[in-house]
N, C-alpha and C positions, 0 to 999 in steps of 0.2 A: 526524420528519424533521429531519435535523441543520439549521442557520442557517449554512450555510460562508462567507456575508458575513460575520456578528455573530461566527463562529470565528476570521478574519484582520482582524476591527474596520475594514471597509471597506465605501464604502455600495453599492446596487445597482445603480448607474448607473457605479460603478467602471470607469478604464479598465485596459487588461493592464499597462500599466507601473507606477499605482497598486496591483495585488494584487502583481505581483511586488514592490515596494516593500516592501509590508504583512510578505508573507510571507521575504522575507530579514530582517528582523530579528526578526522570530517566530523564526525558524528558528536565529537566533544566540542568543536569549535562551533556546531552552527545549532545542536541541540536547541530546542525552545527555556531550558528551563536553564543556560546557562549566564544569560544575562547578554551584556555590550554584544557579542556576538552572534548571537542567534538569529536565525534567519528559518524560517518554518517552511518556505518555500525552496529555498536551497535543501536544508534538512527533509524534506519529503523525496528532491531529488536524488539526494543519494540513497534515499535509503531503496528507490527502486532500482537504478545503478547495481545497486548490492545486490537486491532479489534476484536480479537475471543473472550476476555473473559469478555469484559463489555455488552459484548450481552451476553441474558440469553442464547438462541437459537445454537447460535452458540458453546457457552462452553460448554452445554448440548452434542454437538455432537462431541465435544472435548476428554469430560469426559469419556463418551462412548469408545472412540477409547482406548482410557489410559488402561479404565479394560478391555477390550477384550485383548490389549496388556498384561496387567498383569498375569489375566488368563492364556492365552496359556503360559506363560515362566513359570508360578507356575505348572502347565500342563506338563509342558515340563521335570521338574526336580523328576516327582512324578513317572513318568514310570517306571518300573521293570526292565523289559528285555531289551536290547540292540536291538533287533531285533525291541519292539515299540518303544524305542525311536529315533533311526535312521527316521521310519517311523512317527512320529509324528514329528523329526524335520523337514523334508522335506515339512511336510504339513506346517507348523509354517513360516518355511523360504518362501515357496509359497504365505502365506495369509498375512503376512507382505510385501514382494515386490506388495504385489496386494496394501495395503495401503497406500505406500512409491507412487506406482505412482499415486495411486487416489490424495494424497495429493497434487503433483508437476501439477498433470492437473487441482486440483482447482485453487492453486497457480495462475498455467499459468492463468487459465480462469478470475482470478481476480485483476492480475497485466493490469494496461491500456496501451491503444494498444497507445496510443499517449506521448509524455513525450517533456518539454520544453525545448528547447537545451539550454537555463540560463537560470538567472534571468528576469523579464520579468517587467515593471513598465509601467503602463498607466495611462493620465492624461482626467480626465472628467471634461469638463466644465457644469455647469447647468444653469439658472437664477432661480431669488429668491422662483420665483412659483415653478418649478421642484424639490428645495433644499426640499421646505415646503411641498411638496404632495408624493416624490418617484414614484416609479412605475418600468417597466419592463424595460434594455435595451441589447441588445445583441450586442457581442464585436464577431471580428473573431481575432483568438488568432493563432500568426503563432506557428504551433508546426513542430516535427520531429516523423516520426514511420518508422518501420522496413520496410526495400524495397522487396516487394514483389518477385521481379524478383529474384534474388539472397539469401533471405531469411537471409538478414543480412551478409551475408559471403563476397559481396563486389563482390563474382568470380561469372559469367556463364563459368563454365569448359569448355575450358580452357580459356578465355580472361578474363576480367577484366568487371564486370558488366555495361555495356551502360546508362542503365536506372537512377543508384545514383551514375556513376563513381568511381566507388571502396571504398564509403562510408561506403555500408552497409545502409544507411538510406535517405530516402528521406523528404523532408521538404513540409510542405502542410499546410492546416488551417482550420482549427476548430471554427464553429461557437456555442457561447454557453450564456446564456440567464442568467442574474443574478437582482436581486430584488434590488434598489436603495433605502437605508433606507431613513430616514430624515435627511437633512442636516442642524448642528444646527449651524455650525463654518464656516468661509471664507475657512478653509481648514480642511479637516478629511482623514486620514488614514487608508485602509482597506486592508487585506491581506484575497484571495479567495483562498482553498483548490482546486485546480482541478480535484481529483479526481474522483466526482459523475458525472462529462462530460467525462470521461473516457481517461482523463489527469494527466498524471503525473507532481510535479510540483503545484507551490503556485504565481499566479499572484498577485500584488503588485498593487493597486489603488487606485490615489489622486483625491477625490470630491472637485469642485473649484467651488465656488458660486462667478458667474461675473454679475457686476449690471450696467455693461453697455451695 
């Protein structure tokens, strides 16, 4: 079970303003796009670190797991006899592998099934009405997900997967809805988090207000 305190160097009694503190310069020193320092596997760390603990909700069921963890191993050393503690470690190691894969199944369940195979950059044209009013427009966004067939391994034992050619991934497209702010400049700059479309991956979009 990961330490997402000890992962953003902040104590347990941390308030939200001290992890957001913690994790905005985390986030500047190991960012991918900041150069000498980036670290893309540290910078994924923190940024789930963040997810669970700037939610109250979720830290709550964080904190939870920590003293039930503490517990049992405080539990574990307090036993007498050899005979209970064999028997309490067995249960310990039981109730821990039960949380180790509960973890790795929420994990699973909340890493997205889609992820962009790069960078991705799109250009929107508007006219002056559209710039000045926004509104809804939806983009189909090519992505990549795991190939069903083969389940990422590339093989149907024994040949070589038909369906993504020994990939592992097949390539498909995602249609996903986003809110056009006001456009106040000839040209603005937006970067969309994909994740709440259940994308992996930050699309890159340029608003061009065309007056002809």
């Amino acid at each position: 079970m990961k330490n997402y305190y000890e992962i953003l160097g902040v104590k347990r009694n941390a308030t939200l303003e001290e992890i957001k503190k913690a994790y905005r310069e985390l986030v500047r020193q190991y960012h991918p796009d900041v150069g000498e320092t980036s670290d893309v596997e540290r910078f994924l760390e923190v940024q789930e670190a963040f997810e669970v603990l700037s939610s109250s909700e979720r830290r709550k069921v964080y904190d939870e797991k920590i003293k039930q963890l503490e517990r049992q191993y405080h539990e574990y050393h307090l036993r007498e006899s050899l005979g209970h503690l064999l028997s309490d470690l067995e249960m310990f190691l039981h109730e821990f592998d039960t949380l180790r894969r509960f973890e790795h199944e929420a994990a699973r369940r909340e890493t997205p099934e889609y992820e962009l195979p790069e960078d991705r950059s799109v250009e929107i044209i508007l006219t002056p009405e559209e710039a000045r009013s926004g509104g809804n427009l939806t983009l189909n966004v090519p992505v990549e997900r795991e190939c069903p067939e083969c389940g990422g391994t590339g093989v149907t034992f024994p040949f070589t997967c038909f369906n993504c050619g020994g990939r592992g991934r097949i390539e498909t497209v995602r249609p996903i809805s986003i809110r056009i702010p006001e456009i106040t400049r000839p040209k603005q700059y937006f970067t969309v988090d994909l994740h709440p479309f259940g994308i992996k991956g930050k699309l890159k979009i340029t608003f061009k207000i065309s007056y002809y």
